[in-house]
C-alpha positions, -999 to +999 in steps of 0.1 A: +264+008+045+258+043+046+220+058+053+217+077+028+223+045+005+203+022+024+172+046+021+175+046-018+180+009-019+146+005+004+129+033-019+138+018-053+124-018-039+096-002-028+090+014-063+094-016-082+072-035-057+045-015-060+047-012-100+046-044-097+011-043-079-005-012-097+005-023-131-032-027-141-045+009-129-040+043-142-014+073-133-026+085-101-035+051-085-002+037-091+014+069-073-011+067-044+000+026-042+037+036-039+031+065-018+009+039+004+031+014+006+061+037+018+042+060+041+031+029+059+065+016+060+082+050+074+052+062+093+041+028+109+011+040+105-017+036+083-032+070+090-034+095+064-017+125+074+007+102+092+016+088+061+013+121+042+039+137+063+066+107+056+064+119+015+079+154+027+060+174-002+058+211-007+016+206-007+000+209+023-009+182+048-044+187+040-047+185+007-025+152+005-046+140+031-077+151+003-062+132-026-052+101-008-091+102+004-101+104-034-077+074-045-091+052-014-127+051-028-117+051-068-138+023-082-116-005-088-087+003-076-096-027-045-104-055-071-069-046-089-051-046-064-065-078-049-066-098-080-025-083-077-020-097-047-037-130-054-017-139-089+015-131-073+008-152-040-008-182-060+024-196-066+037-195-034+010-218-024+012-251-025-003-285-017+010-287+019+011-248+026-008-239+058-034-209+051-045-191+088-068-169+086-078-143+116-113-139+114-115-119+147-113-087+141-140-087+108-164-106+132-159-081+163-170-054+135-200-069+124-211-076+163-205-040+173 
């Protein structure tokens, strides 16, 4: 498999993925979800510029940097996403699933 062709296939799943996720939120949000979700993926990073500079855009580093930063603290784009990620997990779970939960890192935060 070519690529070329392999990077479409992974771009279209990503797309649909995160359509899937931001279905609930407006224009903007659902492009900063996909954008997300891919920069993280090519960057392997979840730094902003790093991501910003996976989207290859004629705009400046900075001012993707800028509208990523606006989209991050949108009111209720968390709670969407969330409740998202919840309804589409819920039936995954089941009576004997095991849920592990890392704790350590959220209570190394609050200590420091």
């Amino acid at each position: 498999m070519k690529f070329s062709h392999l990077a479409n296939k992974l771009r279209s799943k990503i797309t649909k993925f995160s359509g899937i996720l931001s279905q609930d939120l407006d224009k903007t949000a659902r492009r900063f979800v996909g954008e997300a979700i891919y920069g993280i993926i090519a960057s392997q990073s979840v730094m902003l510029t790093d991501r910003g500079r996976q989207l290859e855009e004629d705009v400046s580093l900075k001012k993707i940097e800028e509208r990523f930063s606006r989209q991050l603290f949108k009111p209720g784009i968390w709670g969407c996403l969330h409740q998202r990620i919840l309804l589409l997990a819920s039936n995954r779970v089941k009576d004997k699933t095991l849920l592990i939960l890392d704790l350590s890192d959220r209570l190394r935060s609050r200590q420091q």
